[in-house]
Backbone as CSV, one residue per row, in Angstrom:
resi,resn,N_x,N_y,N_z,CA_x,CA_y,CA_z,C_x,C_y,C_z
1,UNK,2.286,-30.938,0.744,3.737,-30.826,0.802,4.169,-30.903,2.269
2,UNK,4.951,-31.931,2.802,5.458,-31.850,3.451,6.556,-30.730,4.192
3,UNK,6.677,-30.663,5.474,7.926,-29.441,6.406,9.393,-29.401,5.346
4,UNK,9.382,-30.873,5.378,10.724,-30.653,5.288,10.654,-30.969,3.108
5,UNK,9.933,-31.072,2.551,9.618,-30.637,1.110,10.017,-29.274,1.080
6,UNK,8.725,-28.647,2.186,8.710,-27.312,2.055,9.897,-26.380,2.090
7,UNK,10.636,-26.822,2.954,12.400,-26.577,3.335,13.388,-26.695,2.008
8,UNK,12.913,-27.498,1.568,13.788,-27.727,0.233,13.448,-26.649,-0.592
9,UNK,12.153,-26.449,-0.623,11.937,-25.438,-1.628,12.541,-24.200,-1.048
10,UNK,12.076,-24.112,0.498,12.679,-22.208,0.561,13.874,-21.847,0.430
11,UNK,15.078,-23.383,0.403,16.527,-23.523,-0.192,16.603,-23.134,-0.568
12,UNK,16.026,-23.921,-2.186,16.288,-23.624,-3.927,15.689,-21.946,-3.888
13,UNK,14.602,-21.379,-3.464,14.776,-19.967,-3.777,15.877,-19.000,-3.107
14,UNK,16.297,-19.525,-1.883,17.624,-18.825,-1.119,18.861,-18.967,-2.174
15,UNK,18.722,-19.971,-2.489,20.076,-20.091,-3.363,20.048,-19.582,-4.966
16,UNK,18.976,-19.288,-5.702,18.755,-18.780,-6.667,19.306,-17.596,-6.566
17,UNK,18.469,-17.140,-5.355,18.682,-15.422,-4.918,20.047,-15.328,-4.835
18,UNK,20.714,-16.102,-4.347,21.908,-15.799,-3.543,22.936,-16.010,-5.143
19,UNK,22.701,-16.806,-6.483,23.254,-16.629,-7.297,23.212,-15.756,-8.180
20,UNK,22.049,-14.794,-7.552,21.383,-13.855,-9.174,22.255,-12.795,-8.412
21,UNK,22.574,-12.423,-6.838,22.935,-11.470,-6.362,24.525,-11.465,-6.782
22,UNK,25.012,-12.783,-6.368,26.543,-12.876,-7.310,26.756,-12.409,-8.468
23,UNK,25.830,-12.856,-9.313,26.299,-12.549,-10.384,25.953,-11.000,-10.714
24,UNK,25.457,-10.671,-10.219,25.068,-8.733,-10.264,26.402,-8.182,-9.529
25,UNK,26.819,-8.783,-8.222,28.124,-8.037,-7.925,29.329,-8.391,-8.611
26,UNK,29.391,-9.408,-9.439,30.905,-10.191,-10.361,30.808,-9.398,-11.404
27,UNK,29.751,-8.592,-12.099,29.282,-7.991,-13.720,28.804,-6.820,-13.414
28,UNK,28.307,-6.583,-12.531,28.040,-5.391,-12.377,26.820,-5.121,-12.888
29,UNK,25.865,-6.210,-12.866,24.236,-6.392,-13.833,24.510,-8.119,-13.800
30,UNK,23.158,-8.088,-14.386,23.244,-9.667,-14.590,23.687,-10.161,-15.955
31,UNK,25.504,-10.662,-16.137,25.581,-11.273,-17.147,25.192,-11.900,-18.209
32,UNK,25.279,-13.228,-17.767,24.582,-14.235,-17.786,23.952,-15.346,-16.931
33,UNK,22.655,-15.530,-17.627,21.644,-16.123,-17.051,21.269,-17.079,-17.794
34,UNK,21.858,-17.871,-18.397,21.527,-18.842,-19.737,20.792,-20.016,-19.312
35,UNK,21.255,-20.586,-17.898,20.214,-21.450,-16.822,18.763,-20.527,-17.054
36,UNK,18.739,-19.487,-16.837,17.388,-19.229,-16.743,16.780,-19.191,-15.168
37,UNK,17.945,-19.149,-14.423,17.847,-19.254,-13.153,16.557,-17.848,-12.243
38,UNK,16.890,-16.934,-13.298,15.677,-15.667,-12.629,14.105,-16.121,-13.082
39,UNK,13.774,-17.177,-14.398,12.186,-17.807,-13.797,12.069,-18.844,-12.974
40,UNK,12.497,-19.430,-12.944,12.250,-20.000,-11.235,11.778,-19.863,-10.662
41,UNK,11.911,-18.917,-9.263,11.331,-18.397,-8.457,9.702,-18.284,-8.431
42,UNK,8.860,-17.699,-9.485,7.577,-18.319,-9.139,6.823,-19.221,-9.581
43,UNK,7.563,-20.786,-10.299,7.008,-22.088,-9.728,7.328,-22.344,-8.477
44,UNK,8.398,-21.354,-7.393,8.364,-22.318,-6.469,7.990,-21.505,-5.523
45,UNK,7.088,-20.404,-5.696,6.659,-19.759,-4.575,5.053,-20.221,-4.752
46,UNK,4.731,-20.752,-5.851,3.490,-21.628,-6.059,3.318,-22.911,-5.600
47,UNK,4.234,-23.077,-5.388,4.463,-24.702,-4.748,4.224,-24.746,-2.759
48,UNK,4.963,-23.300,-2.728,5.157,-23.094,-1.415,3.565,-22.576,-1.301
49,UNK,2.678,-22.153,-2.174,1.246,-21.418,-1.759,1.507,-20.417,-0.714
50,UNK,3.191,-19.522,-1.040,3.614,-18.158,-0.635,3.474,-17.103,-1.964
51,UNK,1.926,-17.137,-1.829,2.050,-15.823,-3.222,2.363,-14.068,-2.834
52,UNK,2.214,-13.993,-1.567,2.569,-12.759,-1.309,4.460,-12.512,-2.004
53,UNK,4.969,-13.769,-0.835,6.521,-13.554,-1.153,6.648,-13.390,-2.812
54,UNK,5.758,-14.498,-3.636,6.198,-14.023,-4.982,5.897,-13.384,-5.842
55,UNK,4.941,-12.485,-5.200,4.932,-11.032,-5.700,5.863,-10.680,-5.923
56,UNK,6.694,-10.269,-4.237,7.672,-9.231,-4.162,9.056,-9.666,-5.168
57,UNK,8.739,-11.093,-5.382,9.982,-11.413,-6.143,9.939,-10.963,-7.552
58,UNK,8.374,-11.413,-8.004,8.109,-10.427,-9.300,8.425,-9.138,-9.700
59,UNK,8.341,-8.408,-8.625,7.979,-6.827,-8.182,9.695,-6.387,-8.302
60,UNK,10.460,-7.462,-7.799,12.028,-7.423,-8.253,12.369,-7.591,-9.298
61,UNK,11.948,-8.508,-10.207,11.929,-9.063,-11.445,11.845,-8.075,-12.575
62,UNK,10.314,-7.315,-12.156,9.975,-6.006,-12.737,11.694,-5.164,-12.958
63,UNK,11.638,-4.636,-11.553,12.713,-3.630,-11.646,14.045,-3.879,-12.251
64,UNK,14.544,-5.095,-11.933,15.762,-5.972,-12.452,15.549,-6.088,-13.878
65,UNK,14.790,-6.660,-14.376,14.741,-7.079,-15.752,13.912,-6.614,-16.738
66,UNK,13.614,-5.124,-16.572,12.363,-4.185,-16.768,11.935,-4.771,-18.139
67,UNK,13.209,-5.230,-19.280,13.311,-5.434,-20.698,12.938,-6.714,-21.503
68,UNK,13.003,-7.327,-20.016,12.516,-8.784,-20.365,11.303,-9.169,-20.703
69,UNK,10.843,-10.087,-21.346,9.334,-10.204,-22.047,9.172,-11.760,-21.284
70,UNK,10.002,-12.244,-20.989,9.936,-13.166,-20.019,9.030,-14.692,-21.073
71,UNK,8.540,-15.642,-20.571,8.111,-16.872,-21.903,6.622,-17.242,-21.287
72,UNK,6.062,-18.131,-21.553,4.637,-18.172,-21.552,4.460,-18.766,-20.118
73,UNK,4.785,-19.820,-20.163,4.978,-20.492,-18.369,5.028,-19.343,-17.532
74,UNK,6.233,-18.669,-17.622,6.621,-17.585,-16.506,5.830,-16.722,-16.252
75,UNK,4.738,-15.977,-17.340,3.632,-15.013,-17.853,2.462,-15.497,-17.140
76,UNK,2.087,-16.694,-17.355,1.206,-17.351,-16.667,1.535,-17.482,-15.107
77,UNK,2.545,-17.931,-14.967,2.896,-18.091,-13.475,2.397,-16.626,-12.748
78,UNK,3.138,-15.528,-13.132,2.814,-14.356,-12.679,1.152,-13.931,-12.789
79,UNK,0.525,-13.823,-14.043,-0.694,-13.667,-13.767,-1.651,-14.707,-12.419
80,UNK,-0.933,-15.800,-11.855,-1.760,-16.673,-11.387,-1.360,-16.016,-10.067
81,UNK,-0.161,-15.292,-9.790,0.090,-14.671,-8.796,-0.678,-13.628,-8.694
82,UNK,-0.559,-12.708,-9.424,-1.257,-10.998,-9.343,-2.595,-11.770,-8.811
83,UNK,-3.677,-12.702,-9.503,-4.790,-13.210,-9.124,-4.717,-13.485,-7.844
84,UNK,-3.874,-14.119,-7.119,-3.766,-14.953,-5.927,-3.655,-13.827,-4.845
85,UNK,-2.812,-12.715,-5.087,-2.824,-11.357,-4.136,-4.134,-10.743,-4.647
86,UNK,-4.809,-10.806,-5.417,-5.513,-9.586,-5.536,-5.787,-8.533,-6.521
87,UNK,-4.462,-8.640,-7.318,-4.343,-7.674,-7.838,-4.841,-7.770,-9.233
88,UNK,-6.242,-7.929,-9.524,-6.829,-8.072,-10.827,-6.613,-7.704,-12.045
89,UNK,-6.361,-6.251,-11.951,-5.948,-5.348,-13.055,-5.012,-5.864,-14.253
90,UNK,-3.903,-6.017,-13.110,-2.474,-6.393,-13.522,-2.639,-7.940,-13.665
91,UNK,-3.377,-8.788,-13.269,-3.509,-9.895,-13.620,-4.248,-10.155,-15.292
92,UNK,-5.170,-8.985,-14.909,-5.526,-9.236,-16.572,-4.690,-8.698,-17.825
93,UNK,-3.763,-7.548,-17.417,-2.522,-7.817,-18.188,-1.451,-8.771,-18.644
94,UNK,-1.426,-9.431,-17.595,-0.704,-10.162,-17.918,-1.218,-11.208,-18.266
95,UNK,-2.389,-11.497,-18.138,-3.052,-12.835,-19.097,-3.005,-12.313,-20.557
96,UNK,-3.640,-11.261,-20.884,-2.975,-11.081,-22.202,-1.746,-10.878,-22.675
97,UNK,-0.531,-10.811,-21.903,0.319,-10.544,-22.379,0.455,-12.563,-22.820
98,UNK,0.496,-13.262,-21.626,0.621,-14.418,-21.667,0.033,-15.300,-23.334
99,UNK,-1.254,-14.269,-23.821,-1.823,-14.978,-24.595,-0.837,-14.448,-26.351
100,UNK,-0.467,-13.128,-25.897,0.577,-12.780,-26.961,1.862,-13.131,-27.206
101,UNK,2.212,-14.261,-26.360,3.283,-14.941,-26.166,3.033,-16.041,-26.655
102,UNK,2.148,-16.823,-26.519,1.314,-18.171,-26.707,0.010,-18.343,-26.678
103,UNK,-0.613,-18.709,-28.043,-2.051,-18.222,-28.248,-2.777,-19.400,-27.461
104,UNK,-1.748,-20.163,-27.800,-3.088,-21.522,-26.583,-2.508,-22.160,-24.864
105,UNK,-1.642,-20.901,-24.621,-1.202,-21.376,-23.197,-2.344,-21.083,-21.978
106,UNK,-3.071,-19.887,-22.345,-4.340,-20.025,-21.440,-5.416,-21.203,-21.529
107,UNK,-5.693,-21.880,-22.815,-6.801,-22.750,-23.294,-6.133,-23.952,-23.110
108,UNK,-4.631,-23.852,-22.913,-4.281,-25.544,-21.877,-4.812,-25.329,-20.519
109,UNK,-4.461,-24.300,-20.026,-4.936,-24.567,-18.556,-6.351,-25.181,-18.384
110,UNK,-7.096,-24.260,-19.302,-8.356,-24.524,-19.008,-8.968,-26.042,-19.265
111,UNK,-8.065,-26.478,-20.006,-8.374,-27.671,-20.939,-9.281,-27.803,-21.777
112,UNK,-9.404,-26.581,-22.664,-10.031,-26.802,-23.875,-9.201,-26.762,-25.057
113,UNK,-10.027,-27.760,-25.730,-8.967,-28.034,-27.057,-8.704,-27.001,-27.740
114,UNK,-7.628,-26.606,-28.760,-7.307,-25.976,-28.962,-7.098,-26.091,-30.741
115,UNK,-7.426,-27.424,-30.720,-7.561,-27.809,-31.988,-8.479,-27.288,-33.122
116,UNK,-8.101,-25.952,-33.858,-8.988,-25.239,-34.886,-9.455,-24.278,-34.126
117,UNK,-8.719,-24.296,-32.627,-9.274,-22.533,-32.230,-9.089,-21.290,-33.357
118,UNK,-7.605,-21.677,-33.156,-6.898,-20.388,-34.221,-6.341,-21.159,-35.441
119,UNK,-6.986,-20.774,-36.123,-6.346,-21.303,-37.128,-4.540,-20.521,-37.888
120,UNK,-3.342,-21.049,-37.051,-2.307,-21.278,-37.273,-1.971,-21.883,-37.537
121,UNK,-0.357,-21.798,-37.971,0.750,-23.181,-38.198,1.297,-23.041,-37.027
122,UNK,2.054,-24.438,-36.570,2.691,-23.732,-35.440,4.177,-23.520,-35.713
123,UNK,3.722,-21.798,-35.371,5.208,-21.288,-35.412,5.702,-20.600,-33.816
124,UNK,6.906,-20.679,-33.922,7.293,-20.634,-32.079,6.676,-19.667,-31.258
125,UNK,5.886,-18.301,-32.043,5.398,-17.477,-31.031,3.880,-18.623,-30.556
126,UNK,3.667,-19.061,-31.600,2.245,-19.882,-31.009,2.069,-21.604,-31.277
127,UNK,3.388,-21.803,-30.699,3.529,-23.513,-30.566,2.710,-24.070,-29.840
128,UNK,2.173,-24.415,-30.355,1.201,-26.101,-29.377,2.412,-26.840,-28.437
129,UNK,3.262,-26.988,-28.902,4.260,-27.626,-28.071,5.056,-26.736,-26.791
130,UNK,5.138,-25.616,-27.046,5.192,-24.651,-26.017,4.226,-24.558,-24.984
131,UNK,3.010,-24.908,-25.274,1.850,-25.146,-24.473,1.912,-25.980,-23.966
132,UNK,2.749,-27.102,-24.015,2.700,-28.775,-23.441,3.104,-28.033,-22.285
133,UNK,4.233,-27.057,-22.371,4.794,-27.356,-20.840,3.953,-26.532,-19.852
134,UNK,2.399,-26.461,-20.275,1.715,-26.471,-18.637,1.771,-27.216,-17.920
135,UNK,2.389,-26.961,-16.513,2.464,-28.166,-15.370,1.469,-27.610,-14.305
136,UNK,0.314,-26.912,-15.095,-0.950,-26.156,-13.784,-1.825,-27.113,-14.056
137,UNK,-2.618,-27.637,-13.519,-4.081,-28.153,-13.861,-5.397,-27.549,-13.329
138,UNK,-6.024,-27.029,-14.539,-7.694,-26.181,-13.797,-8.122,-27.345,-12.708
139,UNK,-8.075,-28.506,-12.266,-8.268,-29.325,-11.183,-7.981,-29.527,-10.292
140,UNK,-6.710,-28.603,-9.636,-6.174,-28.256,-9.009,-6.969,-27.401,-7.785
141,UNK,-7.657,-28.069,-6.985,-8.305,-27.321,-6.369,-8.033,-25.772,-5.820
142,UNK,-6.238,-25.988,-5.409,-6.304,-24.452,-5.034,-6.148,-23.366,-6.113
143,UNK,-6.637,-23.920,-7.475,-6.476,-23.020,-8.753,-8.239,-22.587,-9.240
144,UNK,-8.938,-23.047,-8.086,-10.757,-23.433,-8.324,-11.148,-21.549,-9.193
145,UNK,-11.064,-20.707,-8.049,-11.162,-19.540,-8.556,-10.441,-18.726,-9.714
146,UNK,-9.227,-19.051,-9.510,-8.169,-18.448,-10.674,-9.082,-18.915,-11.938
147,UNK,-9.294,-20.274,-12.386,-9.823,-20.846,-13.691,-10.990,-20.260,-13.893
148,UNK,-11.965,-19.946,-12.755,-13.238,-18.992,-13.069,-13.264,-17.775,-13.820
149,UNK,-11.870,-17.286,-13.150,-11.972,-15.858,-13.211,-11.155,-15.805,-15.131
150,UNK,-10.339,-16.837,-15.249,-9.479,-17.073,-16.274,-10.768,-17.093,-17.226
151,UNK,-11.499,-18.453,-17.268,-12.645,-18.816,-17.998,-13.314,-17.728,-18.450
152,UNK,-13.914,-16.504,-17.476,-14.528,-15.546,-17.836,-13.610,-14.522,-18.649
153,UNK,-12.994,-14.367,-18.362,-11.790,-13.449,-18.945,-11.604,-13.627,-20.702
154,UNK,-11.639,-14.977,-21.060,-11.520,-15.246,-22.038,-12.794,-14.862,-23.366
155,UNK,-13.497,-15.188,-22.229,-15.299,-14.938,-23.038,-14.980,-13.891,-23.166
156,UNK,-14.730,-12.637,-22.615,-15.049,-11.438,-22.695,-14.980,-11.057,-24.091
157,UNK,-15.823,-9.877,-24.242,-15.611,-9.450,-25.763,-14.150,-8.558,-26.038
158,UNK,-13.662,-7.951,-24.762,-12.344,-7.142,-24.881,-11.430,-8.328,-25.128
159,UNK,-11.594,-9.647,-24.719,-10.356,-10.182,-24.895,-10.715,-10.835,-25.830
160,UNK,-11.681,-11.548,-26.769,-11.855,-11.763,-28.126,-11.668,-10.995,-29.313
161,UNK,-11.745,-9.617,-28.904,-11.524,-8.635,-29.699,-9.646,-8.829,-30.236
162,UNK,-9.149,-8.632,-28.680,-7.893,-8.939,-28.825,-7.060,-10.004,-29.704
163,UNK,-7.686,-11.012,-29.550,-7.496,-12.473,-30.049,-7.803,-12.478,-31.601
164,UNK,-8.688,-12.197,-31.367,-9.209,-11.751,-33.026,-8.229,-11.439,-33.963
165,UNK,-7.871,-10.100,-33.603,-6.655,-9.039,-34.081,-5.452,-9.943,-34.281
166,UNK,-4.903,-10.176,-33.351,-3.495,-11.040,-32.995,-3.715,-12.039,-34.109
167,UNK,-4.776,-13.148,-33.852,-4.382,-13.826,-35.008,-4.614,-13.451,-36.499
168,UNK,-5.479,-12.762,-36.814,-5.441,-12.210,-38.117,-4.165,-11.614,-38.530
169,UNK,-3.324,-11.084,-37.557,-1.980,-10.444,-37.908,-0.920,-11.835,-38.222
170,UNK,-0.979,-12.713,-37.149,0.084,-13.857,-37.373,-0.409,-14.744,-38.614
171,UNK,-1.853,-14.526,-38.724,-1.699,-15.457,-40.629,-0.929,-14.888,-41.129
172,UNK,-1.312,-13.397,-41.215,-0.985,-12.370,-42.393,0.366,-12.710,-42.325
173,UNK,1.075,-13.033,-41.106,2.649,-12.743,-41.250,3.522,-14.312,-41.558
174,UNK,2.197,-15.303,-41.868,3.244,-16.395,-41.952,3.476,-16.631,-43.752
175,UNK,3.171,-15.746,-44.547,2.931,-15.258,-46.082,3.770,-14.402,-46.219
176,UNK,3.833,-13.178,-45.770,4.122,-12.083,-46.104,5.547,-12.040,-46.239
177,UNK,6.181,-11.387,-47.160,7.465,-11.759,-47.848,7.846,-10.131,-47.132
178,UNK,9.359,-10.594,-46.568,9.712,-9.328,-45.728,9.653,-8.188,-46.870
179,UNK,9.191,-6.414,-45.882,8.659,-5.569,-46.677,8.022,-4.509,-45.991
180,UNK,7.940,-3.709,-46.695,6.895,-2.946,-45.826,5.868,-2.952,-45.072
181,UNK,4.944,-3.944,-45.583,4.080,-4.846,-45.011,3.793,-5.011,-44.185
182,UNK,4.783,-5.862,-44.348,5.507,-7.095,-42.919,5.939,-6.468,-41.902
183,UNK,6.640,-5.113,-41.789,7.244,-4.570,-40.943,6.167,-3.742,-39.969
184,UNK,5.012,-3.501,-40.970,3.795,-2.934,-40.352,2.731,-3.536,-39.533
185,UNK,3.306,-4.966,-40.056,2.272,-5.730,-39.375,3.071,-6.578,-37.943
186,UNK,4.313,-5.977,-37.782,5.040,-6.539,-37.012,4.879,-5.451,-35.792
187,UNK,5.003,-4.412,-36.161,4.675,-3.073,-36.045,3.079,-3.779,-34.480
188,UNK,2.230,-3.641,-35.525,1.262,-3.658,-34.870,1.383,-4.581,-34.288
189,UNK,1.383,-5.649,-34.047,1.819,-6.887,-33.179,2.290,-6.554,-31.898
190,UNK,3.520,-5.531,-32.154,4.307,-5.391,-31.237,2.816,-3.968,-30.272
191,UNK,3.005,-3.249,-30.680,1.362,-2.041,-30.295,0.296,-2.760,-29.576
192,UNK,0.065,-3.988,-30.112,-1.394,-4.534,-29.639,-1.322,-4.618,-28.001
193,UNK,-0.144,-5.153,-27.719,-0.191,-5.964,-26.188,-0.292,-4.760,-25.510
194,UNK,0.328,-3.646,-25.999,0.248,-1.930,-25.429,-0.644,-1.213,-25.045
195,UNK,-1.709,-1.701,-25.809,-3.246,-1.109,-25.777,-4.445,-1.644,-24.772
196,UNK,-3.739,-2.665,-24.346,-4.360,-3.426,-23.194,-4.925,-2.213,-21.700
C-alpha cells in the first residue's frame, strides 16, 4: 500500500469517527446506523496493518455497542485482531463466537471445503453465501501465523465439541414446529457461545 493509499485510509476512519461522534451528540446515543458505518473500522485498520489502533477501536466498540452481536466478517475481523496484539484468550472467543454466527466463515478462510462439513440447509445463521463475503485469504502472507493458530484451534477437541453441539441444535431447529422445544433449544443455542 502505498503513502498516499495509506492516507486515504486514515481519512475514511477519521471520518467514520467523526460521523459516529455526530450522531451520538444529535441523539444522544447512536440513532441510526443503517450504513453500518461502526463495522468498518476494522477492515481498515487491517489494511493499514495498524492492529494496535484497532484494538482500541474495538475496545470502543465494546463499550459503545456492548449489545451488539455484530455479523461474521466483523467477528472474524476482530478475532484476527485480538491474534495480531496478542491477546489469545479473547481471540479464541471470538473465533467461536464467529463460528456461532457462521458455521463455515472460519473454514473459508482456511479454504477448506465446506461441502458436507455440517450437514445443514442454508439458513441465514449458517449461509454459505454469508461466507462468500471473506475478503481474507490464508495466503496472505501477513495472515501466515493467524491461519496456524486458526487451523489448530479448529482441531481442538474443545472446539469440536462445540461444533458438534451447535450443529446438532440447528438440525433440530430447522424441524421443530415452534413450542416448547424449540424455545429450549433456542434457549441453549443462545447458552452455548456463554460457556466458552
Amino acid at each position: 500500500m502505498t503513502d498516499k493509499q495509506k492516507e486515504r485510509v486514515r481519512k475514511k476512519i477519521a471520518m467514520i469517527r467523526k460521523e459516529l461522534a455526530a450522531d451520538k451528540k444529535r441523539w444522544g446515543g447512536f440513532h441510526d446506523d443503517s450504513r453500518g458505518l461502526r463495522y468498518m473500522p476494522p477492515e481498515l485498520f487491517i489494511k493499514l496493518r495498524d492492529y494496535k489502533g484497532g484494538l482500541r477501536y474495538l475496545r470502543w466498540f465494546d463499550r459503545t455497542f456492548s449489545d451488539d452481536i455484530g455479523y461474521p466478517l466483523f467477528l472474524f475481523e476482530w478475532t484476527l485482531i485480538l491474534f495480531k496484539t496478542g491477546n489469545l484468550k479473547e481471540a479464541e472467543v471470538k473465533a467461536y463466537q464467529t463460528f456461532h454466527a457462521n458455521s463455515y466463515f472460519l473454514h473459508k478462510f482456511l479454504g477448506i471445503d465446506v461441502e458436507g462439513l455440517f450437514e445443514i440447509k442454508s439458513t441465514h445463521r449458517n449461509s454459505r453465501e454469508l461466507a462468500d463475503d471473506m475478503i481474507y485469504s490464508k495466503d496472505d502472507p501477513e495472515f501466515a501465523e493467524f491461519r496456524v493458530w486458526l487451523d489448530s484451534l479448529l482441531k481442538s477437541e474443545k472446539f469440536n465439541k462445540f461444533a458438534s453441539e451447535l450443529t446438532n441444535i440447528d438440525k433440530k431447529l430447522e424441524t421443530e414446529p415452534v413450542g416448547e422445544k424449540r424455545s429450549a433449544l433456542v434457549n441453549r443455542r443462545s447458552k452455548l457461545i456463554d460457556e466458552v
